[in-house]
N, C-alpha and C positions, 0 to 999 in steps of 0.2 A: 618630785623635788620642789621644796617651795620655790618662790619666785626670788632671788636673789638681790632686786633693788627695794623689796617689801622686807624682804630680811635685814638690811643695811640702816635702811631705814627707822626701824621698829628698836632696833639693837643702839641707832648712834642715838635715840634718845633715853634709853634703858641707863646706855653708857654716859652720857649727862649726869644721868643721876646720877651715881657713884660716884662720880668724880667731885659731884656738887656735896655730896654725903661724907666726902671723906675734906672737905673745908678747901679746895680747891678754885681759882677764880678762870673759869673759863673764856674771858675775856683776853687776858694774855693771853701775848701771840704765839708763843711754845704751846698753847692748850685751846686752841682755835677751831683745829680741824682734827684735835685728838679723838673724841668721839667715834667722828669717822671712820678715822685709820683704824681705831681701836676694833669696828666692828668687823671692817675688811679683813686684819688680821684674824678675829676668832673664824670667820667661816673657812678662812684659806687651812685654819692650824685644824680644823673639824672636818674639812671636806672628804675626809676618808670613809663616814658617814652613809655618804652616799654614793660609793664607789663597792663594786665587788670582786674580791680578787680574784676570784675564779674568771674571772673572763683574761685573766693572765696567765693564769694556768694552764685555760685550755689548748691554747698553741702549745704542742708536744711533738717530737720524733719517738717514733716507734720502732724497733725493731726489726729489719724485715729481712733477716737472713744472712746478711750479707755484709752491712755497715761493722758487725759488730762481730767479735769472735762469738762459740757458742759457750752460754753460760757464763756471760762477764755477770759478777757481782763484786765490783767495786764500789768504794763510796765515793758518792759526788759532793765536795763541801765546797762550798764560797763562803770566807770568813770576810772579819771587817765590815760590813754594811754599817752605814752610818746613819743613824735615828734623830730625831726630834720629835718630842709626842707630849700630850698635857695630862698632867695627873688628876684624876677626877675630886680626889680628894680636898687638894688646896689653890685647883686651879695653877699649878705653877708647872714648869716645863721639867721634862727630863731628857736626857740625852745618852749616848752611846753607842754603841757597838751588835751588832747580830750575828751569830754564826751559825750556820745552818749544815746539816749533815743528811746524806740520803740515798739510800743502796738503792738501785732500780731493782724490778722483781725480774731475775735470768728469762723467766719462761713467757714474759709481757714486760720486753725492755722501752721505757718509755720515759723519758728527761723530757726539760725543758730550759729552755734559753735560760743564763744563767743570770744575764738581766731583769727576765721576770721574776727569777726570785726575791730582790732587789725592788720591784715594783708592788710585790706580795707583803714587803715590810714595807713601804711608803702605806700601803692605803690603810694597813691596819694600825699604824702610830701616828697616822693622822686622824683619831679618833680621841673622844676621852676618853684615859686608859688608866691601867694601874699595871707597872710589869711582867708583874704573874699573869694575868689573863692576855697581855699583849704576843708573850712567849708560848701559851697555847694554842691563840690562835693562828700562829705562823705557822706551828707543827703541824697543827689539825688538816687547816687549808692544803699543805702540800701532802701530807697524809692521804686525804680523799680525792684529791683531782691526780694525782699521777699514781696511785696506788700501787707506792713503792713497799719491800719488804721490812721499811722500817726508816723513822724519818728521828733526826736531835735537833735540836734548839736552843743556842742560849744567847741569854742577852744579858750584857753588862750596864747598867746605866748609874747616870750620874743625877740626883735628885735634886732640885734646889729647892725642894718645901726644906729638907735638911742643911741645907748648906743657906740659905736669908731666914729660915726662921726655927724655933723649937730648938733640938739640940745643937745646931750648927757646925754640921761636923762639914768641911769643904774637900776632905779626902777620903770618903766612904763611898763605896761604890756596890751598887746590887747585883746579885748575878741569880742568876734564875734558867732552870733545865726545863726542856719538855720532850719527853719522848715517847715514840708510839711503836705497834710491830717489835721487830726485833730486836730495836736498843731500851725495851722496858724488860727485855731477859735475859740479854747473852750482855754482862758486863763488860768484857773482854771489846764489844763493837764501841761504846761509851769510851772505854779507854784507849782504843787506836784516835778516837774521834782525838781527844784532849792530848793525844801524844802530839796529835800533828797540831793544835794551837802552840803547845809547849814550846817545838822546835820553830815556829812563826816567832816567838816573843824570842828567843835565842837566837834565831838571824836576824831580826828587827828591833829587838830592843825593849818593843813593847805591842801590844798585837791593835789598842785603839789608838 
């Protein structure tokens, strides 16, 4: 990992420029120590970077007999996770919602903290992202480290490259699926998934 006051460093005069580029007087006190802040903020919105989430993954419960009836396959969802991530494209933030879906395999019953999952979508939206690939990689990740019978994914996000610039739409929202194992063929498991968001937004109102 680089050295973090060599990064700060390099970045707040990077970040001078721009600021000088875009007709700005850095002398003013509002724009004194913007730079700075400025560079602090991109490593902390990037730091996902250099984090990996499998090391969240790896703390699992296993099944050993006893915990569990024999042949539980239910699915495990924790909906609602809430995002912040930067869109590679215009540099500008996006936000929203995760909801995550995932049967343990009956015969190697193996979850994990439902925290972690939760720490699975921090490190990868703290990356430069675009939400298609941000919604892969959440699947993938819990796909390959708990090698469950089948993992969903979706994330709804709010853009603001669309909402401050281009078409400016402030009420469009993305929604994006990722699925692996058995919800890329038994439809029927996608649609228990989406039943129970359904009934979340009909007790609540609204699910983000």
């Amino acid at each position: 990992m680089p050295n973090t006051n060599k990064q700060i460093e390099k970045l707040t005069g990077l970040l001078r420029q721009v600021l000088e580029t875009l007709g700005e007087n850095l002398d003013r006190n509002g724009l004194k120590r913007t730079p700075e802040r400025w560079a602090k903020a991109l490593l902390t919105y990037t730091e996902g970077a250099n984090l990996n989430p499998q090391e969240h993954l790896s703390v699992t419960f296993d099944h050993d007999g006893r915990d569990y009836p024999e042949k539980v396959d239910g699915m495990v969802i924790l909906d609602n996770i809430h995002f912040t991530s930067t869109c590679e494209h215009h540099m500008a933030p996006f936000s929203g919602v995760v909801h995550i879906g995932y049967i343990p395999d009956p015969d190697h019953y193996r979850i994990t903290g439902l925290s972690k999952l939760s720490r699975v979508v921090d490190v990868f939206s703290k990356r430069l992202q675009i939400q298609e690939r941000l919604t892969e990689e959440i699947a993938l990740a819990i796909y390959s480290s708990l090698t469950p019978l089948g993992v969903i994914v979706m994330v709804q996000g709010l853009h603001y490259c669309m909402v401050q610039r281009g078409v400016q739409q402030p009420g469009s929202t993305a929604v994006t699926t990722s699925r692996c194992g058995v919800f890329s063929i038994d439809k029927d498991l996608e649609t228990k998934f989406q039943n129970y968001l359904l009934m979340r937004m009909d007790t609540h109102g609204q699910l983000s």
